[in-house]
N, CA, C and O atoms as CSV, one atom per row, in Angstrom:
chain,resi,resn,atom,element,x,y,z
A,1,UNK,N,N,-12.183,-0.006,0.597
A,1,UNK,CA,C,-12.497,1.340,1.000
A,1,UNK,C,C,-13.760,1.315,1.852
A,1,UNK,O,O,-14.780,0.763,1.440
A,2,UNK,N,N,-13.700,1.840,2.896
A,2,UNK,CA,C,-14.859,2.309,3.480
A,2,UNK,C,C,-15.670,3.569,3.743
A,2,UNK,O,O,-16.501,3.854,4.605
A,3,UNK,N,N,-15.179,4.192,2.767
A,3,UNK,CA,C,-16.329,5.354,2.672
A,3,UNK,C,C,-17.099,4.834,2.094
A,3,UNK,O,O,-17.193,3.635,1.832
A,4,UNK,N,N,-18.010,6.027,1.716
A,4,UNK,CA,C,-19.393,6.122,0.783
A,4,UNK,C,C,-18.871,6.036,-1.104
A,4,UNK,O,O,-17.804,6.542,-1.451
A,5,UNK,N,N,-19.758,5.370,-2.077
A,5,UNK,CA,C,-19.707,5.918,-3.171
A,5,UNK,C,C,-19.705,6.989,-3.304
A,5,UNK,O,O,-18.839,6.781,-4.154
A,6,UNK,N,N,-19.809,7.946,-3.315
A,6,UNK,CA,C,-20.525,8.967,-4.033
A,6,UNK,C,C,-19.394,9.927,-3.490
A,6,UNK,O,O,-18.968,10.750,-4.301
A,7,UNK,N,N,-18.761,9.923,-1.992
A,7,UNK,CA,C,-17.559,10.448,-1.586
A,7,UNK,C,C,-16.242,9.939,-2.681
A,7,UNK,O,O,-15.367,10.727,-3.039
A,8,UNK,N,N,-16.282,8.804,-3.025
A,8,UNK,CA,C,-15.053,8.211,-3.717
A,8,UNK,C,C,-14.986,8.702,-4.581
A,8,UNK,O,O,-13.946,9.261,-4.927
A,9,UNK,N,N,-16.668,8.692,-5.674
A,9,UNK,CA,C,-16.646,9.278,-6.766
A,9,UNK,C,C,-15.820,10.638,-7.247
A,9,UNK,O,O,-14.940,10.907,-8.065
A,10,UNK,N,N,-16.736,11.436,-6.117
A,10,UNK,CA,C,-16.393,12.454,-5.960
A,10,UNK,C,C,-14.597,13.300,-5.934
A,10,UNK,O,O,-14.026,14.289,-6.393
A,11,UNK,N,N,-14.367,12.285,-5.198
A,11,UNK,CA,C,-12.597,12.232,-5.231
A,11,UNK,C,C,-11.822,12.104,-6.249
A,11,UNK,O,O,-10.914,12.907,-6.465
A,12,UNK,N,N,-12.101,10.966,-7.097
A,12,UNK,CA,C,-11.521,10.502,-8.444
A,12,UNK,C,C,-12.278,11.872,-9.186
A,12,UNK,O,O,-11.798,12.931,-8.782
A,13,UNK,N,N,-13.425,12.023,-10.244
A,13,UNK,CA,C,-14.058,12.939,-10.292
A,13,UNK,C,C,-12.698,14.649,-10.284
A,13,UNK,O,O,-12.293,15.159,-11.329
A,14,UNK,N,N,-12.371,15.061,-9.109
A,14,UNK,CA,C,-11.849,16.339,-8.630
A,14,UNK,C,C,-10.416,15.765,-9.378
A,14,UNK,O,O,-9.918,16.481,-10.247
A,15,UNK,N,N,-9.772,14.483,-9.033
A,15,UNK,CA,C,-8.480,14.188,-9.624
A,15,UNK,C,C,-8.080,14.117,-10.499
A,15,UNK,O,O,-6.880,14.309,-10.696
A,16,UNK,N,N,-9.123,13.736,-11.613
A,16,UNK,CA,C,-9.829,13.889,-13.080
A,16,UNK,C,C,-9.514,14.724,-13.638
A,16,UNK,O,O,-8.632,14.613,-14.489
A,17,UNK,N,N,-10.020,15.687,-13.412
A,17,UNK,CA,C,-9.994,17.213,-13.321
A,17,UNK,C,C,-8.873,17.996,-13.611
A,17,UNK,O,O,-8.683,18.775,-14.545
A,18,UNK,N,N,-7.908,17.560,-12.342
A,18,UNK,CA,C,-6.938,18.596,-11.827
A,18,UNK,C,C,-5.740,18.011,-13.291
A,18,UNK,O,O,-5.008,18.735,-13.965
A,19,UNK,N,N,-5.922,16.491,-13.395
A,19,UNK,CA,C,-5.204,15.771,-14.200
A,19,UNK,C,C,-5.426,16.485,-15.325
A,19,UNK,O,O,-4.389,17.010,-15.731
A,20,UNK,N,N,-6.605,16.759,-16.138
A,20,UNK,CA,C,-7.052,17.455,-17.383
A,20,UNK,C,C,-6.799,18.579,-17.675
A,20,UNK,O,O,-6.667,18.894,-18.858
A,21,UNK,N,N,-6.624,19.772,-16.333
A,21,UNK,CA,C,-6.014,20.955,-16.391
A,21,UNK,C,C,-4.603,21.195,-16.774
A,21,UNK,O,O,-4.053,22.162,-17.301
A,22,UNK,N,N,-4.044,19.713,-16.246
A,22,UNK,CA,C,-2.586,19.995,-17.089
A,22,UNK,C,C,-2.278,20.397,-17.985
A,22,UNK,O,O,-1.300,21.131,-18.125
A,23,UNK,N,N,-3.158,19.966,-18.992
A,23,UNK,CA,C,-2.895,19.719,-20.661
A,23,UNK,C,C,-1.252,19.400,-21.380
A,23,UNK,O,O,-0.517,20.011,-22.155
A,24,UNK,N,N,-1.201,18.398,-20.802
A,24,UNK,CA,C,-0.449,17.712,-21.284
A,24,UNK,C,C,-0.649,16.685,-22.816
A,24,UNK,O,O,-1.649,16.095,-23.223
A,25,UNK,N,N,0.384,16.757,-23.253
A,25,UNK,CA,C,0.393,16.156,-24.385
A,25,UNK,C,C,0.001,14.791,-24.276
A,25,UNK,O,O,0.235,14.178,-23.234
A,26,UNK,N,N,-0.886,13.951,-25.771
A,26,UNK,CA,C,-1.307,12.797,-25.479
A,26,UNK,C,C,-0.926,12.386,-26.922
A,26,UNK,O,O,-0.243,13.049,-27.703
A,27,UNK,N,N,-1.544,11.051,-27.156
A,27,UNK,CA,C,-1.089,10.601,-28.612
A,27,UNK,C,C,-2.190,11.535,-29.662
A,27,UNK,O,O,-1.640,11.641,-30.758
A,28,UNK,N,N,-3.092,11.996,-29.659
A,28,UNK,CA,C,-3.303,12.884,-30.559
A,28,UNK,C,C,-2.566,14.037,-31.240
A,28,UNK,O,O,-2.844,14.583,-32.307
A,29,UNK,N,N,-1.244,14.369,-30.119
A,29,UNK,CA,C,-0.753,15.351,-30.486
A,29,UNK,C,C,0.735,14.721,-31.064
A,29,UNK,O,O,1.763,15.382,-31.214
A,30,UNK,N,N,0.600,13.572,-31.286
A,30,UNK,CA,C,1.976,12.858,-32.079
A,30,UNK,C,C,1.382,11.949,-33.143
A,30,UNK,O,O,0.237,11.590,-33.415
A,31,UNK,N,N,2.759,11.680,-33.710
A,31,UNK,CA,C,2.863,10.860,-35.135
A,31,UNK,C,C,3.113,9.823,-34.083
A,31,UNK,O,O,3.495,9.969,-32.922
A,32,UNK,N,N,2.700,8.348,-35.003
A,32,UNK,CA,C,3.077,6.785,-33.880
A,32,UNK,C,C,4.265,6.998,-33.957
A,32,UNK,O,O,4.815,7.661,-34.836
A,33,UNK,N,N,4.782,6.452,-33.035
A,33,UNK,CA,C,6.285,6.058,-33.267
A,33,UNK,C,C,7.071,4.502,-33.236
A,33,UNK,O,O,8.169,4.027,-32.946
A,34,UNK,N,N,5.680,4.050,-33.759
A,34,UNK,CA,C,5.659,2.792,-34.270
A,34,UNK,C,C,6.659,2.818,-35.759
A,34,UNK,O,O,6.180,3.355,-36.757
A,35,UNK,N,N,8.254,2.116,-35.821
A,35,UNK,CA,C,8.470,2.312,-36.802
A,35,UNK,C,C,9.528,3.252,-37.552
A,35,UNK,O,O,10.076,3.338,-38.651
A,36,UNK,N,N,9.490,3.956,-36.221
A,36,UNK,CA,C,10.202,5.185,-36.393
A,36,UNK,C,C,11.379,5.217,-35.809
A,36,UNK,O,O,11.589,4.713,-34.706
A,37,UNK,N,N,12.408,5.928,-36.639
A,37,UNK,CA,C,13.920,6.523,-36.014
A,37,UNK,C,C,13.918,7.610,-34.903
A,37,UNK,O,O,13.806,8.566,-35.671
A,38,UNK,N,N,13.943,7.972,-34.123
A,38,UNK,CA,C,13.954,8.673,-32.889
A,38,UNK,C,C,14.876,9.781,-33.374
A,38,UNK,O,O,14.477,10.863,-33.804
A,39,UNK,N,N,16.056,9.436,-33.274
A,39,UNK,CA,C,16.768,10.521,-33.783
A,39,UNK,C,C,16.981,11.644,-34.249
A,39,UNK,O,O,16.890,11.614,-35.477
A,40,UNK,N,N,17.313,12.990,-33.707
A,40,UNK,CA,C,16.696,14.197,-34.240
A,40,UNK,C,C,15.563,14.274,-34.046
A,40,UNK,O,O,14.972,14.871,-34.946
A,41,UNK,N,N,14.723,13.798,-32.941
A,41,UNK,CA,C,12.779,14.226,-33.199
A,41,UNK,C,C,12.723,14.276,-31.955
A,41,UNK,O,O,13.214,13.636,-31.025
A,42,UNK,N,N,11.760,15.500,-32.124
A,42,UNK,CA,C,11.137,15.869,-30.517
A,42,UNK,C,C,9.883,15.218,-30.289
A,42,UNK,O,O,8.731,15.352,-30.700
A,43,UNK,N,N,10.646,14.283,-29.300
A,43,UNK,CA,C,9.329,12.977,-28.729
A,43,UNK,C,C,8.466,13.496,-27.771
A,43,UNK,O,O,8.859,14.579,-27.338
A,44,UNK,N,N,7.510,13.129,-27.332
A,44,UNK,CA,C,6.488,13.655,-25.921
A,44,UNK,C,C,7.286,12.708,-24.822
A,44,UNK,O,O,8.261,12.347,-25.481
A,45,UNK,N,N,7.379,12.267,-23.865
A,45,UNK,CA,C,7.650,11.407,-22.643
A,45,UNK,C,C,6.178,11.320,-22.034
A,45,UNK,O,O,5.526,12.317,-21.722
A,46,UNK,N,N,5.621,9.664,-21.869
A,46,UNK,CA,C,4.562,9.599,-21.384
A,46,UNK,C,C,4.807,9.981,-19.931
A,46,UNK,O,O,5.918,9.785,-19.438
A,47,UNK,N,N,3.450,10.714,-18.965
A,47,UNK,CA,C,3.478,11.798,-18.221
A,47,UNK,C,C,4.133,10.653,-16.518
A,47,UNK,O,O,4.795,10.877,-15.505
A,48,UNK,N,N,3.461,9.548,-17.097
A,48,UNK,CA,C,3.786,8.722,-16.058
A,48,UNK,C,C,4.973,8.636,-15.708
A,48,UNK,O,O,5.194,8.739,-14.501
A,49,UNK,N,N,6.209,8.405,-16.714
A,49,UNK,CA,C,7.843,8.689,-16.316
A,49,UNK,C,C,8.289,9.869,-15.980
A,49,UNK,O,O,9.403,10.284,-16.299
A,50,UNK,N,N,7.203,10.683,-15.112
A,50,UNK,CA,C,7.325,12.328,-14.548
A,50,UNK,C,C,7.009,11.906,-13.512
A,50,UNK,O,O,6.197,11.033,-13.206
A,51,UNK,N,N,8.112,12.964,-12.531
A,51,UNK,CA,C,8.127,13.406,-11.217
A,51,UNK,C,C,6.505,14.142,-11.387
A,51,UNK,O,O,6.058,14.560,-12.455
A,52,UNK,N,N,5.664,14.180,-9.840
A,52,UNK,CA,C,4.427,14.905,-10.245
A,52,UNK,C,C,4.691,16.611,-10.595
A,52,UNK,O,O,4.043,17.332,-11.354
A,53,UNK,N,N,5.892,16.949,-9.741
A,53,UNK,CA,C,6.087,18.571,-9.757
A,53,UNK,C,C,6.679,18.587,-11.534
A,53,UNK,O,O,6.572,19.655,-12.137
A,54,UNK,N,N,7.108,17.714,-12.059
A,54,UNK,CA,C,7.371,17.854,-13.323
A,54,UNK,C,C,6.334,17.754,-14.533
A,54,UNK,O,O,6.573,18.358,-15.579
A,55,UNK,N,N,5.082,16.919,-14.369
A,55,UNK,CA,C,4.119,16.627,-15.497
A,55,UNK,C,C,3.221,17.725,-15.783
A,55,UNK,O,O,2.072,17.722,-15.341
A,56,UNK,N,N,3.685,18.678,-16.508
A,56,UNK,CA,C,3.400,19.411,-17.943
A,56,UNK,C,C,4.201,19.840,-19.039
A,56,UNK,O,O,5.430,19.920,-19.054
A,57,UNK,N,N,3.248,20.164,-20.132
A,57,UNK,CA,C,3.662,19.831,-21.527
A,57,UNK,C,C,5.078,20.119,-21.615
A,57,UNK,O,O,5.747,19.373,-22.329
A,58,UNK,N,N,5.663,21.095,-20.996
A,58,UNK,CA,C,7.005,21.569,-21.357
A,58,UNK,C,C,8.032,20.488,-20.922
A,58,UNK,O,O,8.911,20.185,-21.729
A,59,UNK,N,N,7.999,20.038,-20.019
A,59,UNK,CA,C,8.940,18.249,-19.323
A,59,UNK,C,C,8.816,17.409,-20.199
A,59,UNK,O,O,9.747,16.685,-20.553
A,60,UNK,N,N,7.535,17.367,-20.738
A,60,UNK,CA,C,7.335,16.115,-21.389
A,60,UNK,C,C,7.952,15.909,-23.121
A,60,UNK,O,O,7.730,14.934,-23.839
A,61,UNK,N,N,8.947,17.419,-23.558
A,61,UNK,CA,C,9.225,17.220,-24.869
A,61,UNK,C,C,10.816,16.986,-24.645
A,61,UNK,O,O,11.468,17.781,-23.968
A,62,UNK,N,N,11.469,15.719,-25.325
A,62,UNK,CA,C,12.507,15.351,-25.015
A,62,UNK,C,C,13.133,15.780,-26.679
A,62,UNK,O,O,12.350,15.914,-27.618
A,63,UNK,N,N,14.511,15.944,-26.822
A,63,UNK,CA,C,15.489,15.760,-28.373
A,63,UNK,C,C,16.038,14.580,-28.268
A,63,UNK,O,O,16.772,14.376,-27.301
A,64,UNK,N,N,15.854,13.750,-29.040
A,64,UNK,CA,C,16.254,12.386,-29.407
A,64,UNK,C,C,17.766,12.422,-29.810
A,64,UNK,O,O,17.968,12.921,-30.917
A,65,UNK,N,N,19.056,11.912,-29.003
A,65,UNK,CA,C,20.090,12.451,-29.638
A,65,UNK,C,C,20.427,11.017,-30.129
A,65,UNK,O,O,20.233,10.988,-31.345
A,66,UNK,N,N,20.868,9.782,-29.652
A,66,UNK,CA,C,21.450,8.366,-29.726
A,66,UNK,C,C,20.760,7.444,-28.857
A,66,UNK,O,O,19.887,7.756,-28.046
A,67,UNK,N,N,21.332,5.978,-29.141
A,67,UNK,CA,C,21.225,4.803,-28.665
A,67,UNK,C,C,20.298,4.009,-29.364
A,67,UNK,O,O,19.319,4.507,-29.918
A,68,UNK,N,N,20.572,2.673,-29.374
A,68,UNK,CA,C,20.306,2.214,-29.795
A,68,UNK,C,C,18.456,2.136,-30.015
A,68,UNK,O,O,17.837,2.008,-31.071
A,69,UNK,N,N,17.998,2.247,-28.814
A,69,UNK,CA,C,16.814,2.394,-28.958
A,69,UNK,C,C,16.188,3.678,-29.717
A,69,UNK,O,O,14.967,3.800,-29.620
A,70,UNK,N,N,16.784,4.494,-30.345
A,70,UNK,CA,C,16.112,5.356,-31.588
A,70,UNK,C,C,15.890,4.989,-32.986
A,70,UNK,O,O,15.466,5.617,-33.956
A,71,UNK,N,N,16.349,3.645,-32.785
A,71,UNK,CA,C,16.426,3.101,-33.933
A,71,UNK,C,C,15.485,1.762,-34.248
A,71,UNK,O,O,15.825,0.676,-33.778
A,72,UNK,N,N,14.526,1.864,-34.903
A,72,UNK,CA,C,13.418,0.659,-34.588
A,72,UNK,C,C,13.667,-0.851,-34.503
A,72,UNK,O,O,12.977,-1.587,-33.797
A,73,UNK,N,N,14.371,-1.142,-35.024
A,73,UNK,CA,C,14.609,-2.632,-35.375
A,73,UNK,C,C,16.291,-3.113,-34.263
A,73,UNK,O,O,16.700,-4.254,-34.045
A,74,UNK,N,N,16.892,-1.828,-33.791
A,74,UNK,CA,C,17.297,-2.583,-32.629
A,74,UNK,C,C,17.149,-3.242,-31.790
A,74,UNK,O,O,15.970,-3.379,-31.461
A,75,UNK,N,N,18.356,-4.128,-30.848
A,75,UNK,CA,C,17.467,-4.850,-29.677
A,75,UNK,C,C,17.844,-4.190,-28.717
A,75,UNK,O,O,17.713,-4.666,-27.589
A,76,UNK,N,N,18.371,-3.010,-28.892
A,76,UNK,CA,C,18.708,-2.333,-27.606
A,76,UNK,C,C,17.503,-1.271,-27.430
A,76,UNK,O,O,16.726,-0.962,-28.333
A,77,UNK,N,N,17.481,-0.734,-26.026
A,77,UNK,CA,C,15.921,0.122,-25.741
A,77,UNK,C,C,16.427,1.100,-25.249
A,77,UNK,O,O,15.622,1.655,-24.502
A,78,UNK,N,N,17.584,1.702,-25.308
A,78,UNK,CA,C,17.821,3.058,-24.478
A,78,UNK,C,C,18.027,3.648,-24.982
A,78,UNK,O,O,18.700,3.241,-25.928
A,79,UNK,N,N,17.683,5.432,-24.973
A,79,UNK,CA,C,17.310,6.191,-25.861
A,79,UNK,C,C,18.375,7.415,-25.043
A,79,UNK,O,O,18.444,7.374,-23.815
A,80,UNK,N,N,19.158,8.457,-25.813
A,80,UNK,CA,C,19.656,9.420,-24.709
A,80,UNK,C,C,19.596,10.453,-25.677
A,80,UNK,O,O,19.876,10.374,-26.873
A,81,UNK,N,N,19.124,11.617,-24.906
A,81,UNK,CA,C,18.560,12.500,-25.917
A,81,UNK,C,C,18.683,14.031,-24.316
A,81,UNK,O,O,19.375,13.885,-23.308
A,82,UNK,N,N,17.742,15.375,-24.641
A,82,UNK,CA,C,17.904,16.442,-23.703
A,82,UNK,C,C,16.325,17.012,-23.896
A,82,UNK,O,O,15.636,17.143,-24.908
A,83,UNK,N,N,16.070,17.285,-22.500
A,83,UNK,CA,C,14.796,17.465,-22.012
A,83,UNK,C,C,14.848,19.133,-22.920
A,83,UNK,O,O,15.607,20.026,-22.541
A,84,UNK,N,N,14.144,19.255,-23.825
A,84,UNK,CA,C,13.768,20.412,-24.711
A,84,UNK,C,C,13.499,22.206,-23.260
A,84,UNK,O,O,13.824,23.342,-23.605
A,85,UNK,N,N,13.177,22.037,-22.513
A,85,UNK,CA,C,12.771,22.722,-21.383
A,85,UNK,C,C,14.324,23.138,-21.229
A,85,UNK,O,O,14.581,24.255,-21.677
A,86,UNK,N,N,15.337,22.461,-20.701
A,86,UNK,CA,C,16.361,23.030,-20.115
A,86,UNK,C,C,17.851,22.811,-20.396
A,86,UNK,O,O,18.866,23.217,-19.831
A,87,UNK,N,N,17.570,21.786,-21.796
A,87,UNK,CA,C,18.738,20.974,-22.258
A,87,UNK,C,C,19.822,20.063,-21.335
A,87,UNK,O,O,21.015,19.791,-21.469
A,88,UNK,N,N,18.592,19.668,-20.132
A,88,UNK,CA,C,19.729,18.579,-19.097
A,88,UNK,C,C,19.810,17.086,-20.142
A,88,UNK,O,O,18.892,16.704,-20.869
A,89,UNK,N,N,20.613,16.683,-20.042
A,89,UNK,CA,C,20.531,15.138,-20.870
A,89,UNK,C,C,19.768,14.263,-19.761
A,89,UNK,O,O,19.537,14.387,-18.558
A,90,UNK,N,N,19.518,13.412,-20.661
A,90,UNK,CA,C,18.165,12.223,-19.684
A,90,UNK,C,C,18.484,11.070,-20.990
A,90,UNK,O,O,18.987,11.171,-22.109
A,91,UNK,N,N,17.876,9.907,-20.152
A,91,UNK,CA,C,17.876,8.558,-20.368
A,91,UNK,C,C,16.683,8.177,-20.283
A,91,UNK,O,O,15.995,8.306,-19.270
A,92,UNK,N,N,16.243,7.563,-21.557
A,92,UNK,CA,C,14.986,6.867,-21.309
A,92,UNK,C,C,14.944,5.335,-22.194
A,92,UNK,O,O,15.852,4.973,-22.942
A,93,UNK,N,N,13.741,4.586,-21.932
A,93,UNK,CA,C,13.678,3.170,-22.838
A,93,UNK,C,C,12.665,3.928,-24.242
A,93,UNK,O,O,12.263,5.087,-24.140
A,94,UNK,N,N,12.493,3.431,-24.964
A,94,UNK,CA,C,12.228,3.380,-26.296
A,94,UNK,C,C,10.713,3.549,-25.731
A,94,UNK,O,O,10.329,4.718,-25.692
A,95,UNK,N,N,9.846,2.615,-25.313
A,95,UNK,CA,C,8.730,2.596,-24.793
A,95,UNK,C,C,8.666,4.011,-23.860
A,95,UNK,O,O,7.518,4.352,-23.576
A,96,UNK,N,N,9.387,4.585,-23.521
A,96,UNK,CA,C,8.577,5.693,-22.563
A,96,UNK,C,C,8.176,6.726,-23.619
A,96,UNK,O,O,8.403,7.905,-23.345
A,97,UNK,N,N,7.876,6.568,-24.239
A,97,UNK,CA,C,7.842,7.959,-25.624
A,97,UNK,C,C,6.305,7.952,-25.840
A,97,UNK,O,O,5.721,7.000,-25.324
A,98,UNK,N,N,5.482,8.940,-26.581
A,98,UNK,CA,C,4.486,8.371,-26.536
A,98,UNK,C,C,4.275,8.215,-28.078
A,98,UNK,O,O,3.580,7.358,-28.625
A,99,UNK,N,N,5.196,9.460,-28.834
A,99,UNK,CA,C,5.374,9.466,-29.986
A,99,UNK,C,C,5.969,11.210,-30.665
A,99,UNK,O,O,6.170,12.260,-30.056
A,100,UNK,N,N,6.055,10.984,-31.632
A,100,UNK,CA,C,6.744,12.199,-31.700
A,100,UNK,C,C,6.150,13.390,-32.078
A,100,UNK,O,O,5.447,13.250,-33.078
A,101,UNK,N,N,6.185,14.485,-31.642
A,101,UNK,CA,C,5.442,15.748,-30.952
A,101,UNK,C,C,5.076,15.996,-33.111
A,101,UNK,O,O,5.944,15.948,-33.982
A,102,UNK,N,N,3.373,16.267,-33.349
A,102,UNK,CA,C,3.223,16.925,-34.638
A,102,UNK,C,C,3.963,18.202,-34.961
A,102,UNK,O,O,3.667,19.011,-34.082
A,103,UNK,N,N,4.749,18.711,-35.786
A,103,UNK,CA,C,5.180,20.038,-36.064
A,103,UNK,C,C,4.174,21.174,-35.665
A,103,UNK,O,O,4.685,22.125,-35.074
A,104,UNK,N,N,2.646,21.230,-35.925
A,104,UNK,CA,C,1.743,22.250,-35.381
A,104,UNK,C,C,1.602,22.041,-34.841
A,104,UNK,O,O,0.415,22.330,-34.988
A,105,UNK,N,N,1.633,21.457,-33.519
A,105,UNK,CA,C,1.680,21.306,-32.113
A,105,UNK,C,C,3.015,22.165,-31.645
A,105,UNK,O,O,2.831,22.961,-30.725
A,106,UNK,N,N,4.184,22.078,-32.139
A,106,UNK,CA,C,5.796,22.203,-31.645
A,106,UNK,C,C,5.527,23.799,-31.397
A,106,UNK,O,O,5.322,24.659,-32.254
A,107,UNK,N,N,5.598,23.964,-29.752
A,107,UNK,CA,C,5.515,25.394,-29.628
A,107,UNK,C,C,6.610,26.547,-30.057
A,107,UNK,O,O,7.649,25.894,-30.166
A,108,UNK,N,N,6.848,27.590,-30.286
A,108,UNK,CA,C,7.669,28.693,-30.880
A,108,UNK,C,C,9.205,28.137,-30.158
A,108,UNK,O,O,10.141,27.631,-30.777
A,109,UNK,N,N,9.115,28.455,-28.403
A,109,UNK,CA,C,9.932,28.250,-27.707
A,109,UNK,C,C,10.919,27.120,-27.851
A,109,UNK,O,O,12.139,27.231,-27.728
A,110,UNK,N,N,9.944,25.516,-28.249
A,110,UNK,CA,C,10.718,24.526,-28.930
A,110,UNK,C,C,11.408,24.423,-29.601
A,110,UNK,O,O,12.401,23.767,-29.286
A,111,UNK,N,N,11.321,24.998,-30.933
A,111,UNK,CA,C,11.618,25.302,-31.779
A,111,UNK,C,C,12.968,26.071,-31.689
A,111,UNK,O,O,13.915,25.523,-32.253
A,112,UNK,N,N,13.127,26.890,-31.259
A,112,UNK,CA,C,14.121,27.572,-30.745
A,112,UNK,C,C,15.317,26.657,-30.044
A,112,UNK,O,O,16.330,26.343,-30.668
A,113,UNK,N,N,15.093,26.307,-28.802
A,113,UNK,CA,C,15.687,25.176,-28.095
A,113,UNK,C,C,16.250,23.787,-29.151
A,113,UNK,O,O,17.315,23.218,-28.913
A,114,UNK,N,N,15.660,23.527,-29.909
A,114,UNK,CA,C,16.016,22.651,-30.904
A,114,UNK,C,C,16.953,22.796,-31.509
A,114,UNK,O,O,17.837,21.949,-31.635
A,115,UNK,N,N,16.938,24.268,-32.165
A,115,UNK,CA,C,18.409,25.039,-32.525
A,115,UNK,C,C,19.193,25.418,-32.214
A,115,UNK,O,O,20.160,25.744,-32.902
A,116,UNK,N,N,19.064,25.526,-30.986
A,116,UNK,CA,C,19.657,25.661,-29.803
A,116,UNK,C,C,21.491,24.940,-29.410
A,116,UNK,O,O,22.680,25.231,-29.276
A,117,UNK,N,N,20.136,23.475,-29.383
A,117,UNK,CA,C,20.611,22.807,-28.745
A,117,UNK,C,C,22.075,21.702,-29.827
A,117,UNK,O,O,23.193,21.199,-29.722
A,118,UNK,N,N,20.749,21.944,-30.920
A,118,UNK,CA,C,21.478,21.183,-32.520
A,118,UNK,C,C,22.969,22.314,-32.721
A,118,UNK,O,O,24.022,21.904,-33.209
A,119,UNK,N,N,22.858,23.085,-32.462
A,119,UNK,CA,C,24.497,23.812,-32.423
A,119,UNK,C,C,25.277,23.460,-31.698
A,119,UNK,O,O,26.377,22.993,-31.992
A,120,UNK,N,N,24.626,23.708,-30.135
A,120,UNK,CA,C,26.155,23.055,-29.492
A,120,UNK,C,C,26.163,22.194,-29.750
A,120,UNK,O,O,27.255,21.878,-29.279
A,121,UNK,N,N,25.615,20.890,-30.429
A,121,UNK,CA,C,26.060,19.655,-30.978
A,121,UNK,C,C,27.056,19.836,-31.254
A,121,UNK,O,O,28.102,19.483,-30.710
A,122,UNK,N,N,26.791,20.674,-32.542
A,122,UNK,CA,C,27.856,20.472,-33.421
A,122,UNK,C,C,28.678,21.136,-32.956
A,122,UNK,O,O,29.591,20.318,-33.067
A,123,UNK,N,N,29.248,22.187,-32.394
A,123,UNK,CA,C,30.292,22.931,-31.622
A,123,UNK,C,C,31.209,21.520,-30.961
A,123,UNK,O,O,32.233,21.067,-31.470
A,124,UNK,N,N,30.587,21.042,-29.815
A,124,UNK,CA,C,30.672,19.650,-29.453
A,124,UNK,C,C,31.563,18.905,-29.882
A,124,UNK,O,O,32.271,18.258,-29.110
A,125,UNK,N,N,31.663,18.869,-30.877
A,125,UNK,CA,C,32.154,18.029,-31.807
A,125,UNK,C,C,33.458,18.436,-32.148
A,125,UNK,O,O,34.136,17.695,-32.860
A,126,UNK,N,N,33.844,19.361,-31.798
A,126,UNK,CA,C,35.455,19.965,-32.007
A,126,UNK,C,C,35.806,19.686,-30.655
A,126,UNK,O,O,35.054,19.697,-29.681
A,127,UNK,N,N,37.211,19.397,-30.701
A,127,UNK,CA,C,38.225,19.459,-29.373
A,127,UNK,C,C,39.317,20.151,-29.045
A,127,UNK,O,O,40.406,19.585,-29.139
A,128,UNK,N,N,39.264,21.084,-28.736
A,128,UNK,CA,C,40.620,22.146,-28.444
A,128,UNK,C,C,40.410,22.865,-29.775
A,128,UNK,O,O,41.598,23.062,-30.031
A,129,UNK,N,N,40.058,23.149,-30.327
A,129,UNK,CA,C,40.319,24.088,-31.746
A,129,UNK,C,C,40.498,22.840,-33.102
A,129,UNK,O,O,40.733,23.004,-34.299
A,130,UNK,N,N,40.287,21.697,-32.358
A,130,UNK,CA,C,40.904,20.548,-33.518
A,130,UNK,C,C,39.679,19.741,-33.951
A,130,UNK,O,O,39.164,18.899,-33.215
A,131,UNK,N,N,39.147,20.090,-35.421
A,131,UNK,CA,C,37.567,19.470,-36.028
A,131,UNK,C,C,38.200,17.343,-35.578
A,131,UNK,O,O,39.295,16.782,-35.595
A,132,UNK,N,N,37.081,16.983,-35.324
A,132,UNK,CA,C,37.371,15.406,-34.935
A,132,UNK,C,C,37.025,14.768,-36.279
A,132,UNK,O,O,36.052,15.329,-36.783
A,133,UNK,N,N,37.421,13.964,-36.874
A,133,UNK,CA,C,37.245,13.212,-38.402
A,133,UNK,C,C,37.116,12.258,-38.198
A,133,UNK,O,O,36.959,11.447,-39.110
């Protein structure tokens, strides 16, 4: 770089900033997920596996639905679960998680969406009028 210190500083400094205004979720606001079954749990997505127009808190809470990677002691790492925000399904590795969102953290709206979403599961699960066994 050839500017000045104090210009650079200054730069990082403002980016700092704008980054912190997000308030995005961090591991304070999760249980480890060291250990843990994924499954059924609303994980955070670290902010880095975000588009930039996507990184705040609401993108970042995923529903853990399958794969092997929800499951700790697999050797598989892929996780497929639905972005809590809009219920699109998404794919992620086991590692992109940061951990799973504390219940007093889990905003009203979540909460909702969770139930939401846990119905049409199960709706889902019928075919033509015919329960699947």
């Amino acid at each position: 770089m050839d500017s000045h210190p104090a210009v650079l500083d200054g730069f990082i400094n403002q980016a700092r900033r704008a980054y912190q205004a997000l308030n995005l979720w961090e591991a304070k606001h999760c249980n480890n997920a060291t250990g843990l079954n994924f499954e059924g749990k609303v994980m955070v997505l670290r902010a880095t596996n975000l588009k930039d127009e996507y990184k705040n808190p609401r993108d970042q809470l995923v529903l853990c639905e399958s794969g092997f990677g929800c499951s700790p002691t697999a050797s598989g790492r892929k996780v497929f679960g639905r972005f809590l925000a809009d219920g699109e399904r998404c794919q992620y590795e086991r590692s992109d998680f940061i951990g799973e969102l504390k219940a007093e953290y889990l905003p009203d709206w979540a909460v909702e969406k969770r139930k939401e979403i846990g119905a049409s599961m199960e709706v889902g699960q019928s075919m033509g009028g015919m329960e699947m066994q």
